[in-house]
ROFI-339495 format. One record per residue: residue in three letters; chain; residue number from 1; x, y, z of N, C-alpha, C in turn. Coordinates in Angstrom, 1 decimal. Example, Ala and Ser with C-alpha at 12.3 -4.5 7.8 and 13.67 -1.06 7.14 Angstrom:
2
 rest kette  nr    n.u    n.v    n.w   ca.u   ca.v   ca.w    c.u    c.v    c.w
  Ala     A   1   13.2   -5.7    7.8   12.3   -4.5    7.8   13.2   -3.3    7.8
  Ser     A   2   12.8   -2.2    7.1   13.7   -1.1    7.1   12.9    0.0    7.9
***
This chain:
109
 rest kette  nr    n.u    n.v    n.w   ca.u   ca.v   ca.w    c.u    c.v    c.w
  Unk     A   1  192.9  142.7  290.2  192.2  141.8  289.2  193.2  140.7  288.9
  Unk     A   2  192.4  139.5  288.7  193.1  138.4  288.5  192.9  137.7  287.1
  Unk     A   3  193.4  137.0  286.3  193.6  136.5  285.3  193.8  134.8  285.5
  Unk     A   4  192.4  133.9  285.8  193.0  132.4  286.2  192.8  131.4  284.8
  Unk     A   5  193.7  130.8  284.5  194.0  130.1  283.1  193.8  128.5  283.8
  Unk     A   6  193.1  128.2  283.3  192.2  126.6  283.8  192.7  125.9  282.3
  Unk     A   7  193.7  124.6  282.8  193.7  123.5  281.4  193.1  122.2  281.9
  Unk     A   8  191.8  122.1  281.3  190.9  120.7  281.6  190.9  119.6  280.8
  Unk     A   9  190.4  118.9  281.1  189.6  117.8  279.8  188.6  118.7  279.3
  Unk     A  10  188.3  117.7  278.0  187.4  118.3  277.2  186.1  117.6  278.0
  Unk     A  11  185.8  116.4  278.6  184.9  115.9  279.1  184.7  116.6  280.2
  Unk     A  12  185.4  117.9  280.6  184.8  118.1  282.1  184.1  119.7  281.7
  Unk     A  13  184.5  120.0  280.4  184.6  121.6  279.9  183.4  121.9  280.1
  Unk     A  14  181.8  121.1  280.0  180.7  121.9  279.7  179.8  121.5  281.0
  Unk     A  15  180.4  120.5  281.9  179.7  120.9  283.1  180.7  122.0  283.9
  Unk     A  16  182.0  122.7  284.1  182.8  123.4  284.4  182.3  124.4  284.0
  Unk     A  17  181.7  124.6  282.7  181.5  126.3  281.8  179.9  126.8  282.8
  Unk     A  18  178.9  125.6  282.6  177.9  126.1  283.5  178.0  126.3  284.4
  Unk     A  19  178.8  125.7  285.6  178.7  125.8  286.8  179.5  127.6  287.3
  Unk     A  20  180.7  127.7  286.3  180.8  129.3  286.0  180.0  130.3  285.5
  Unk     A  21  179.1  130.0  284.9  177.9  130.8  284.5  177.0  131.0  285.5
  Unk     A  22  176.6  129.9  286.2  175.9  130.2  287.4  176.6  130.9  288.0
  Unk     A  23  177.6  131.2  288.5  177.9  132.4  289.7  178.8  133.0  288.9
  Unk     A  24  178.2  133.6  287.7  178.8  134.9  286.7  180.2  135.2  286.3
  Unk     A  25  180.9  134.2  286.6  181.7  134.5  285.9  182.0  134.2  284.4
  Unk     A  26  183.0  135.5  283.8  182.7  135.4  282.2  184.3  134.7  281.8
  Unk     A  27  183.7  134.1  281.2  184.9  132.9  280.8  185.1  132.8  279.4
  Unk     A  28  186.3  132.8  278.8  186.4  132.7  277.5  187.2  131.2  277.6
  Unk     A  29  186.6  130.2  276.2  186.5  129.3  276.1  187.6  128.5  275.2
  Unk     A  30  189.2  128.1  275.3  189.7  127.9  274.0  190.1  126.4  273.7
  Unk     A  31  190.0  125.9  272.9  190.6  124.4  272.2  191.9  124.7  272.3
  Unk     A  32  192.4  123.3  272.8  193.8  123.4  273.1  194.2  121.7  272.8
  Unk     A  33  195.1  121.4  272.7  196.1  119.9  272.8  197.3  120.2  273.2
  Unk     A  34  197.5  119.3  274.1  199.4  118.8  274.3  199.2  118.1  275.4
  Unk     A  35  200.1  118.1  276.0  200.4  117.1  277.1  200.4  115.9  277.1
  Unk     A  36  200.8  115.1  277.9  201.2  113.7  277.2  200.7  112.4  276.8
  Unk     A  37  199.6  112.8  276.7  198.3  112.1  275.8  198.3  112.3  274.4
  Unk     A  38  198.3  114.0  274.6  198.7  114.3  272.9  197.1  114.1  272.5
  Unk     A  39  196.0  114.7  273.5  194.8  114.8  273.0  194.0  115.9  273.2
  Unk     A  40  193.2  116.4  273.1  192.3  117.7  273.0  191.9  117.4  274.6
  Unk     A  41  192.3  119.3  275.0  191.5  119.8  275.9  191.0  120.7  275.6
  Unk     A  42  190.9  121.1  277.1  190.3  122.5  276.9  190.5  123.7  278.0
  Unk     A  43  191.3  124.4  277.6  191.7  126.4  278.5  190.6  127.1  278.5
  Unk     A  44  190.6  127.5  279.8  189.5  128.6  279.8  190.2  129.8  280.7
  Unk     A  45  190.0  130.7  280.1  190.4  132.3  280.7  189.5  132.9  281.6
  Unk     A  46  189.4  133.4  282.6  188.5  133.2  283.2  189.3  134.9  284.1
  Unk     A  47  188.7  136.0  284.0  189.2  137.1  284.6  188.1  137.4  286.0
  Unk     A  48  188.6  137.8  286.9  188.0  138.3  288.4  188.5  139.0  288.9
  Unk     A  49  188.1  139.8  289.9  188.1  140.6  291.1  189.0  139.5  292.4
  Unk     A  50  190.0  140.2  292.8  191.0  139.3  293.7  190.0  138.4  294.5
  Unk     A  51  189.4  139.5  295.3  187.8  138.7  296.1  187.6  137.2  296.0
  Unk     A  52  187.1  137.3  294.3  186.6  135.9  293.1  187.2  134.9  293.0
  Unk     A  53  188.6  135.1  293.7  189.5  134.1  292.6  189.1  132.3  293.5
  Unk     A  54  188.7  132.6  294.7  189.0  131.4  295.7  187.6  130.7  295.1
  Unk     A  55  186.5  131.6  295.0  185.2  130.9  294.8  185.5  130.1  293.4
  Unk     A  56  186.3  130.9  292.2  186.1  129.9  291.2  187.1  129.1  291.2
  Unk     A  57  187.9  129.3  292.0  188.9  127.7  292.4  188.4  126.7  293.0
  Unk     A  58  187.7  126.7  294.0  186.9  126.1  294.2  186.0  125.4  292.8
  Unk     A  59  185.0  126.2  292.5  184.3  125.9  291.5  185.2  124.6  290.2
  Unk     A  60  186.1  125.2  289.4  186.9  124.2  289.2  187.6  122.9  289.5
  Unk     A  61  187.6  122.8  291.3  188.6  121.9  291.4  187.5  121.1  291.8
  Unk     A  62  185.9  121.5  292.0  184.8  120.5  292.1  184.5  119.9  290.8
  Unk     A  63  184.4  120.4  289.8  184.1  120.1  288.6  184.7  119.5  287.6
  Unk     A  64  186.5  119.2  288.0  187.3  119.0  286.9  187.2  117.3  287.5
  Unk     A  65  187.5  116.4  287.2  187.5  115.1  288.1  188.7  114.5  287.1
  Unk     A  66  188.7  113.6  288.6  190.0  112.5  287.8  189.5  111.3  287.4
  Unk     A  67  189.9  110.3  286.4  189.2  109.4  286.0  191.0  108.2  285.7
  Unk     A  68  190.5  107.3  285.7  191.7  105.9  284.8  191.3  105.7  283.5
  Unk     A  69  192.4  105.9  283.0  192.4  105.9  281.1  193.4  104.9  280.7
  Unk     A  70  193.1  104.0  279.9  193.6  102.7  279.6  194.7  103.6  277.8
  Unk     A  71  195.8  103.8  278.0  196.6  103.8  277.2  197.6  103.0  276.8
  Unk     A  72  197.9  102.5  275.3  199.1  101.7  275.1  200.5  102.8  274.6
  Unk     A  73  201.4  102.1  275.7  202.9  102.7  275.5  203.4  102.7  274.2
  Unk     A  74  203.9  103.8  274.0  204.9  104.2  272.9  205.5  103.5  272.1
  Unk     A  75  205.9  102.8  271.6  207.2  101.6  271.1  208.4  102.5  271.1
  Unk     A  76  209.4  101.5  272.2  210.9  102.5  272.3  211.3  102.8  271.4
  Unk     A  77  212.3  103.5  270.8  213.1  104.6  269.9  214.4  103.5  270.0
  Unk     A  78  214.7  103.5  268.7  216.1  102.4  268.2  216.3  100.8  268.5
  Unk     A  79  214.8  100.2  269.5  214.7   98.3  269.6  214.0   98.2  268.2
  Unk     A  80  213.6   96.9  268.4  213.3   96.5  267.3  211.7   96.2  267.4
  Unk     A  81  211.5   96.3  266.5  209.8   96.1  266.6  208.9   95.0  267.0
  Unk     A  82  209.5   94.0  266.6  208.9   92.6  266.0  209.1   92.1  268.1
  Unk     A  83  210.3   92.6  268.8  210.6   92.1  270.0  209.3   92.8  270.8
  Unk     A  84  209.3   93.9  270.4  207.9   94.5  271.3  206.6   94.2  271.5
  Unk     A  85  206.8   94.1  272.6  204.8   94.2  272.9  203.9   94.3  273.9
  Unk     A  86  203.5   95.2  273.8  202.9   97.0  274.6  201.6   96.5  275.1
  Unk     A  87  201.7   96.4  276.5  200.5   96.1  277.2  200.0   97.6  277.3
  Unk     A  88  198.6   97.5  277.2  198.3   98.8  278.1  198.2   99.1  279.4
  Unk     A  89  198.6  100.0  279.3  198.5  100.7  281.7  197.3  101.9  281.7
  Unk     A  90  196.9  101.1  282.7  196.1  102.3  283.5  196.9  103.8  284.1
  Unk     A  91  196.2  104.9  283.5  196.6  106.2  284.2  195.7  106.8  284.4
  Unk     A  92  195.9  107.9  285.7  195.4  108.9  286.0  195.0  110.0  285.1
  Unk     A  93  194.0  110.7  284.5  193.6  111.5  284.0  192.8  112.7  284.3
  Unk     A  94  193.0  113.7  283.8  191.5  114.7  284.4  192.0  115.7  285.6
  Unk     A  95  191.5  116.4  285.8  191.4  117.2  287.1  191.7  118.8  286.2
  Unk     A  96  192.5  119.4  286.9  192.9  120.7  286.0  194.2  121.4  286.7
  Unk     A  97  194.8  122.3  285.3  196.5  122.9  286.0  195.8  124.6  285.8
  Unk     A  98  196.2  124.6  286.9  195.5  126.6  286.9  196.6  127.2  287.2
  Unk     A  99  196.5  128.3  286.2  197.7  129.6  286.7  196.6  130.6  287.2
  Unk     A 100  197.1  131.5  287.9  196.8  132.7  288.6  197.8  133.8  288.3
  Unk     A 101  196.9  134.8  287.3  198.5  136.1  287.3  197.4  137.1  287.4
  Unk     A 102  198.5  138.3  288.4  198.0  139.3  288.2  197.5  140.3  286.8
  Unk     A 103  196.9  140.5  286.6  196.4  142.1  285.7  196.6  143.2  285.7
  Unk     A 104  197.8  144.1  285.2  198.4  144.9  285.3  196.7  145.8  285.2
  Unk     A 105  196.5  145.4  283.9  195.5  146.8  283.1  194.3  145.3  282.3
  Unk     A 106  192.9  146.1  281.9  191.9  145.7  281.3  191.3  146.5  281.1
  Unk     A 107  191.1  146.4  279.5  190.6  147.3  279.0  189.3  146.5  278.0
  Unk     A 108  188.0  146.7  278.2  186.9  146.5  277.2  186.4  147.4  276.2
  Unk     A 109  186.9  147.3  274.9  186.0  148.1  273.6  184.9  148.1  273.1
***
């Protein structure tokens, strides 16, 4: 048994969750932030049978997408303020970071 930890966008979370539902897998669903947006995503836990793990990687790496997101840079740490001035850049966003760990033990109460 496998244990795969999916961190998405939150814009990709609710066509991702159905398309896991349709081929049964049970997924727990959690609110998350970090990374260097510093904006809400979204983790999902997602346990399987070794078999499973390829079909819902798949499944995820169809459903997470990448997109360009217009962000303005930081203002550097110790210049001065007044000298600054922060174009925004285009970045890459979206898609998803999956871990894969084995399951020692599972237990349902």
């Amino acid at each position: 048994m496998k244990l795969i930890i999916a961190v998405i966008q939150d814009k990709d979370s609710h066509r991702l969750l159905d398309a896991l539902a349709d081929k049964e897998f049970k997924t727990t669903k959690l609110s998350t932030t970090g990374g260097f947006l510093k904006e809400g995503n979204t983790t999902l836990m997602i346990g399987c049978d070794d078999e499973a793990v390829d079909e819902a990687l798949d499944i995820i790496k169809n459903k997470s997408s990448h997109r360009e997101q217009m962000v303005a840079p930081i203002s550097p740490m110790g210049g001065t303020a007044d000298s600054y001035i922060p174009r925004p850049i285009n970045i890459e966003v979206g898609g998803a970071t999956v871990f894969v760990v084995p399951v020692d033990s599972f237990f349902q109460f």
